[in-house]
SEGULUM-106348 format. One record per residue (C-alpha): residue number from 1; residue in three letters; x, y, z. Coordinates in pm, 1 decimal, padded with zeros to 6 digits. Layout:
<atoms>
<num: NUM&residuo: ALA&east: X&north: Y&up: Z>
...
</atoms>
This chain:
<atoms>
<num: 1&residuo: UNK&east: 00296.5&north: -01267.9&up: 01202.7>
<num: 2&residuo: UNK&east: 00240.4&north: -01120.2&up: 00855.2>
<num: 3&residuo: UNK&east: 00017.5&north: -00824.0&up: 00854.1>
<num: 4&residuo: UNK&east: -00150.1&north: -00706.1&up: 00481.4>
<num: 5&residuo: UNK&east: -00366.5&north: -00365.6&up: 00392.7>
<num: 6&residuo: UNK&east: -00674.3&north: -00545.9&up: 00336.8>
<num: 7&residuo: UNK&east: -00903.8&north: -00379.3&up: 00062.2>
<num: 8&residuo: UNK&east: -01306.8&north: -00361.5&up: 00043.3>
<num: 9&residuo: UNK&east: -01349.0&north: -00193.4&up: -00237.6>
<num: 10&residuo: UNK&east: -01716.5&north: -00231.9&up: -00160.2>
<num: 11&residuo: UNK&east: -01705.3&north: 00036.9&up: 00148.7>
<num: 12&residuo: UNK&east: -01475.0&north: 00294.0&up: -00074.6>
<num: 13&residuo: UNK&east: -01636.3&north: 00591.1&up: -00176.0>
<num: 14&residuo: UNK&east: -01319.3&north: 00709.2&up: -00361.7>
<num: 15&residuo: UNK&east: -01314.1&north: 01032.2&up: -00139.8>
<num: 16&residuo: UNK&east: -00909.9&north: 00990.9&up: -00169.9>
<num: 17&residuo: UNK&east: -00829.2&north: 01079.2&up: 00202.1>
<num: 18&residuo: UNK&east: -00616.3&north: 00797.7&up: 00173.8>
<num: 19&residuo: UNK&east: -00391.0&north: 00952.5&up: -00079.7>
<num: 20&residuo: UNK&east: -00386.1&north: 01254.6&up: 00111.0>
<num: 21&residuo: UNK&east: -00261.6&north: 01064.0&up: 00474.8>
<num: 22&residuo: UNK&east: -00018.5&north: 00870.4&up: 00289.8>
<num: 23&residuo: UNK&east: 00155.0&north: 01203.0&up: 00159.2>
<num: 24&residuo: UNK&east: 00140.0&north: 01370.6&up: 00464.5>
<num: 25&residuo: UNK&east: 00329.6&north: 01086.0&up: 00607.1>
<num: 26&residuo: UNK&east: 00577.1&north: 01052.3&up: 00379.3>
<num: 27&residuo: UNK&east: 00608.4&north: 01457.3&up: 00389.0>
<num: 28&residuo: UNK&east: 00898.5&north: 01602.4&up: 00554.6>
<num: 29&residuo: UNK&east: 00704.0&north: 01804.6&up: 00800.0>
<num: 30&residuo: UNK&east: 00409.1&north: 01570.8&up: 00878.2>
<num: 31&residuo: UNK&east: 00130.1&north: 01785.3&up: 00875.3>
<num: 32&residuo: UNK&east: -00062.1&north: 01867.2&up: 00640.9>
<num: 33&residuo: UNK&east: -00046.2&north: 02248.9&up: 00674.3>
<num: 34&residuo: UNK&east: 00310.8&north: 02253.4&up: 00596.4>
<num: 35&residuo: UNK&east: 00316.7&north: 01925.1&up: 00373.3>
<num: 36&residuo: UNK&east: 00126.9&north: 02120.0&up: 00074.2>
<num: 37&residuo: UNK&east: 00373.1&north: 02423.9&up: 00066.2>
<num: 38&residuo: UNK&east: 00634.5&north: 02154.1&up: 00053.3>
<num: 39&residuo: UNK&east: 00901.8&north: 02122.9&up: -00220.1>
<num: 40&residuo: UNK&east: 00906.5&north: 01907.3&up: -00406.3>
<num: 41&residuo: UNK&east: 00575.0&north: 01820.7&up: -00295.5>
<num: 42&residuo: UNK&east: 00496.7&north: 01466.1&up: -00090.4>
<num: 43&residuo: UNK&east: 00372.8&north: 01226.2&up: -00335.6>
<num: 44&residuo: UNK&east: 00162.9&north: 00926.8&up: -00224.5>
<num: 45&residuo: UNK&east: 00206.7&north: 00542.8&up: -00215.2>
<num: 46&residuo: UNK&east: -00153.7&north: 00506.8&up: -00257.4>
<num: 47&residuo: UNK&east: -00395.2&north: 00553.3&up: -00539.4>
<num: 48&residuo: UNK&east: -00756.4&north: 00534.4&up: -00592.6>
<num: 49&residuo: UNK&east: -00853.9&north: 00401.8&up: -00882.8>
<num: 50&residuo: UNK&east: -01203.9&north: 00379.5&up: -01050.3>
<num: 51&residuo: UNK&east: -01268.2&north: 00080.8&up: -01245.1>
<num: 52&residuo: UNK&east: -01614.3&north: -00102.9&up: -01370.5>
<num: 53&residuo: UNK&east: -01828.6&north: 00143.8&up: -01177.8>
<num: 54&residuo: UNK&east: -01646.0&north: 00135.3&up: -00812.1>
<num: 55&residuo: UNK&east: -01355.7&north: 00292.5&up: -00675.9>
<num: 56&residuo: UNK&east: -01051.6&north: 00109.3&up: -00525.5>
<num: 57&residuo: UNK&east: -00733.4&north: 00219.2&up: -00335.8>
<num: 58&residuo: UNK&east: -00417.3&north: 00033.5&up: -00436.9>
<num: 59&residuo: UNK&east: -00108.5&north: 00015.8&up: -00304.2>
<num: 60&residuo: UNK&east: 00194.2&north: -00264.9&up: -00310.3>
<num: 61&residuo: UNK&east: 00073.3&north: -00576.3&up: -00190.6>
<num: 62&residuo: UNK&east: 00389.4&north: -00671.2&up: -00033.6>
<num: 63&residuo: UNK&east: 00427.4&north: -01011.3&up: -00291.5>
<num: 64&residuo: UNK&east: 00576.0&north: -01297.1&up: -00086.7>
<num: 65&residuo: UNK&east: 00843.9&north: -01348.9&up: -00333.7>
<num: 66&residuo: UNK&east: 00813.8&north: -00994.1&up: -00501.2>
<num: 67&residuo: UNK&east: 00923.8&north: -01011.7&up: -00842.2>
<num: 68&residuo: UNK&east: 01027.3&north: -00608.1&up: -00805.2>
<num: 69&residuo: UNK&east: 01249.7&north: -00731.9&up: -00492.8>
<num: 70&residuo: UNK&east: 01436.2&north: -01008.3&up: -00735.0>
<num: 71&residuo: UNK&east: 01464.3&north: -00810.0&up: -01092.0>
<num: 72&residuo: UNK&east: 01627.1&north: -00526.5&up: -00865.1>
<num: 73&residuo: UNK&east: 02063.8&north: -00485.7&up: -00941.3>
<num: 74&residuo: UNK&east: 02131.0&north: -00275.7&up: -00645.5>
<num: 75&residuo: UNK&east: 01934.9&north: -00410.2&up: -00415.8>
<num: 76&residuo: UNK&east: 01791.3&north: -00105.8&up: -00365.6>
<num: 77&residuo: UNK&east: 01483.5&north: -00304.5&up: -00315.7>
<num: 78&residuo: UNK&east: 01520.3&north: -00542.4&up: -00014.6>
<num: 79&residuo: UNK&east: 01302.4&north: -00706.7&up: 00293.9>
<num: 80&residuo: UNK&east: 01453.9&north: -00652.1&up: 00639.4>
<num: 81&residuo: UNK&east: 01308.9&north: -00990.2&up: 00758.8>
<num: 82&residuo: UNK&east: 01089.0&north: -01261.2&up: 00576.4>
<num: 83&residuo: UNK&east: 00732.3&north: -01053.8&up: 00766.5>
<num: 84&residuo: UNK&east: 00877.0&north: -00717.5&up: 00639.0>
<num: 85&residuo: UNK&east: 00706.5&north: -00493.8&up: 00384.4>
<num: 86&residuo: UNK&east: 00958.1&north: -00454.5&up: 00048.5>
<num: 87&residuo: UNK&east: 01140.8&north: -00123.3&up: 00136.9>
<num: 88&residuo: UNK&east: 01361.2&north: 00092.1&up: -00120.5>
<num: 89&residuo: UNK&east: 01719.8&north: 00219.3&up: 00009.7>
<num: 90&residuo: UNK&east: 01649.6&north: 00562.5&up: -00223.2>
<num: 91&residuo: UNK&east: 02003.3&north: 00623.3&up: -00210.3>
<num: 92&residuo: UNK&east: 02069.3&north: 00258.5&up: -00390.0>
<num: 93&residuo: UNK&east: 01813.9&north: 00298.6&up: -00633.0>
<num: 94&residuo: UNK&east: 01942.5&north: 00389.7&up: -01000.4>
<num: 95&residuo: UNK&east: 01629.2&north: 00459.2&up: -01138.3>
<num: 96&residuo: UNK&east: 01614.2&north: 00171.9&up: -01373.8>
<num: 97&residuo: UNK&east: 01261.8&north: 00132.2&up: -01351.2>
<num: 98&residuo: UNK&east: 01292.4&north: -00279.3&up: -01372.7>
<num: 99&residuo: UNK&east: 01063.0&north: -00311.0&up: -01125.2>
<num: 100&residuo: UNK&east: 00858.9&north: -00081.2&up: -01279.6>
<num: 101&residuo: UNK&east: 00831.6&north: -00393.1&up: -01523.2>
<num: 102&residuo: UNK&east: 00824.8&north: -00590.3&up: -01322.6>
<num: 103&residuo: UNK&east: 00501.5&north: -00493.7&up: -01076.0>
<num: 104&residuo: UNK&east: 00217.6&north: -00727.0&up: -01098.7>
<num: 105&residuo: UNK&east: 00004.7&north: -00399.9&up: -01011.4>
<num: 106&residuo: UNK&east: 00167.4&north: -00139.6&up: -01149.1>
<num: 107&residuo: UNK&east: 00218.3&north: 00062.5&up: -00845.4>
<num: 108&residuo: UNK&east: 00543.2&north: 00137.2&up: -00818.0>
<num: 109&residuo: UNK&east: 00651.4&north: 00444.9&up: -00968.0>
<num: 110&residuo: UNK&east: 00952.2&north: 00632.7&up: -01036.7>
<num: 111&residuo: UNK&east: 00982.6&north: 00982.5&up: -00859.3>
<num: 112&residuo: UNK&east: 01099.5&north: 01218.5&up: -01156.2>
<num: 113&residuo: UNK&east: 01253.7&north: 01481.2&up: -00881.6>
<num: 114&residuo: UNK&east: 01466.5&north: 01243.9&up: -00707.5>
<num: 115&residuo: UNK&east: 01476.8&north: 01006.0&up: -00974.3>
<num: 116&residuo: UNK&east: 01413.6&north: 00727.7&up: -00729.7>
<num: 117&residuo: UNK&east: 01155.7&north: 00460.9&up: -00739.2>
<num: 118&residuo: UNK&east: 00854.2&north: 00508.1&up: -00465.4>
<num: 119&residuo: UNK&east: 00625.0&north: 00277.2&up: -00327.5>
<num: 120&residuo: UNK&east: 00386.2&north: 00151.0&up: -00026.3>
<num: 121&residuo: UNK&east: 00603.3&north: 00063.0&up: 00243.6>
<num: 122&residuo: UNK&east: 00311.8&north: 00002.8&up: 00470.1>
<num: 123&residuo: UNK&east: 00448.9&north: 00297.9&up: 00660.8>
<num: 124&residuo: UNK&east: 00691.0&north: 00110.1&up: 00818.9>
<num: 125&residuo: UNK&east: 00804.0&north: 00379.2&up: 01079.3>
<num: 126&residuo: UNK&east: 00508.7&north: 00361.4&up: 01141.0>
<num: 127&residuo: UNK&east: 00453.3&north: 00017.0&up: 01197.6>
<num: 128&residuo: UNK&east: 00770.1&north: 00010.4&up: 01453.6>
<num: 129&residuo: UNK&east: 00585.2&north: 00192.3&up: 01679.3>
<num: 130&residuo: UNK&east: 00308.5&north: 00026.6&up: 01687.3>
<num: 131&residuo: UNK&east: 00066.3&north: 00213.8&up: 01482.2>
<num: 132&residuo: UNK&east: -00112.3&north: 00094.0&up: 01141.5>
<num: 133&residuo: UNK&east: -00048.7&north: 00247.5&up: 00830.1>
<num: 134&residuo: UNK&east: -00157.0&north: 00643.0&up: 00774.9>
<num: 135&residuo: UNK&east: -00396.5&north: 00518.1&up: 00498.4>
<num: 136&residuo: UNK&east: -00588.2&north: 00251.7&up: 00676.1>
<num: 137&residuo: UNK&east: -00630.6&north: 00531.1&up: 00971.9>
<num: 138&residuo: UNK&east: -00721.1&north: 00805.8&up: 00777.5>
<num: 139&residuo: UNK&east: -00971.2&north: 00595.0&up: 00559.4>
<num: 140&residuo: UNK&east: -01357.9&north: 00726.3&up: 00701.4>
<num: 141&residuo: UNK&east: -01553.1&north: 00397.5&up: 00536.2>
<num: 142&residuo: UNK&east: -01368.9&north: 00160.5&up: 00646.9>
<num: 143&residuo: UNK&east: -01229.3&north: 00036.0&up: 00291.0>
<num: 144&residuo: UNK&east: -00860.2&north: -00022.2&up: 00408.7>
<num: 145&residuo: UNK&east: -00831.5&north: -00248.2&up: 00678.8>
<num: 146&residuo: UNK&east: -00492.4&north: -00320.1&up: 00832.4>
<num: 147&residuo: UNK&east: -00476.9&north: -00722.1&up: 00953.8>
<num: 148&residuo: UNK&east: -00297.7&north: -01047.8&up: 00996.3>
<num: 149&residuo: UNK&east: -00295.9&north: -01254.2&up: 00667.2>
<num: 150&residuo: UNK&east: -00472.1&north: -01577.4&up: 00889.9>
<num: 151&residuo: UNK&east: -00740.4&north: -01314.8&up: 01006.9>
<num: 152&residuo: UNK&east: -00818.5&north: -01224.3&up: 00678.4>
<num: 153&residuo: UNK&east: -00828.6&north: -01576.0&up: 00534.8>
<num: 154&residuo: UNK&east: -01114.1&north: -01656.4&up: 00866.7>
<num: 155&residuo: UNK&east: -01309.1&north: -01367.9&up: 00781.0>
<num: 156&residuo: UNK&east: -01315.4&north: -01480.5&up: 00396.3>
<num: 157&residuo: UNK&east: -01413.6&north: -01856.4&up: 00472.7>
<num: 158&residuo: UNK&east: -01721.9&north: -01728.4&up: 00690.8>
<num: 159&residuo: UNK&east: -01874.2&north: -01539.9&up: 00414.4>
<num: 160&residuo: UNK&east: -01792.3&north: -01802.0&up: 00180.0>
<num: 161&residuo: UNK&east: -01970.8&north: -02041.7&up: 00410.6>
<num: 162&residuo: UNK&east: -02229.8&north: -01814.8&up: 00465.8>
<num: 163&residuo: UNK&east: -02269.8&north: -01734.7&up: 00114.7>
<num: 164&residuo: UNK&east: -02293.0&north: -02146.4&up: 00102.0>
<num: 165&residuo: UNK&east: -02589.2&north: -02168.1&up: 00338.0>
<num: 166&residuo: UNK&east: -02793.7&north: -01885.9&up: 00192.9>
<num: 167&residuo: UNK&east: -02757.3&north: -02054.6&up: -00157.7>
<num: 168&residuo: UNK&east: -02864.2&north: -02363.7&up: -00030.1>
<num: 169&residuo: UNK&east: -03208.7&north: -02221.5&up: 00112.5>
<num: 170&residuo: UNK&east: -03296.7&north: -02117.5&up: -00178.1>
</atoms>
């Protein structure tokens, strides 16, 4: 079953812990205490952004048919299975920055050390043992929630429906 990073922006207080978990995990060492001596340093998949008066974390939202997946030539850029996050092969990637382009979101970003492309993988060692990704853990509010897309769907047609009834009160 297909599992998203849900977001509600409403709960994020833009504290950025989720920036810092996601470059800890993509660090060499893992920890923090060794991740910020670190060169080059661990740079994160994750961004908080503040926008209209909130703040809100964004990340790749793992497109069904990912237009950064298809405008890729190497295939640098690929799905193990259909319920997969997109992945990047860094030693296929060429740096062309077509899916730079080509991101709905503009979160993928090109690494200028390695000259590689890096994005949200959803932590996917991660999520091979079990665990959700460092970013939903680390978050203190709440704001990133890690569930299954038909969970998420439920949960939005009860507040619509609730929403519903309390307008028609009124």
């Amino acid at each position: 079953m297909k599992r998203m990073i849900i977001v509600k922006a409403n709960r994020c207080q833009g504290c950025k812990t989720c920036e810092l978990a996601c470059g800890v995990e993509h660090s060499a060492s893992k920890s923090l205490a060794t991740a910020i001596t670190e060169s080059p340093p661990p740079r994160s998949r994750v961004q908080v952004e503040r926008a209209h008066g909130f703040k809100v974390p964004l990340q790749c939202r793992q497109c069904e048919n990912a237009p950064c997946v298809a405008v890729c030539p190497t295939a640098a850029l690929h799905r193990k299975d259909q319920d997969s996050p997109v992945l990047i092969a860094q030693d296929l990637c060429i740096g062309c920055r077509l899916c730079v382009l080509a991101c709905p979101f503009g979160v993928i970003r090109l690494d200028e050390k390695s000259k590689a492309i890096i994005k949200c993988d959803l932590c996917f060692a991660r999520l091979e043992r079990g665990e959700h990704p460092a970013c939903v853990e680390a978050c203190p509010t709440g704001a990133l929630v890690f569930a299954e897309e038909e969970e998420a769907n439920r949960e939005k047609r009860r507040k619509a429906a609730a929403a519903l009834a309390e307008a028609q009160k009124e």
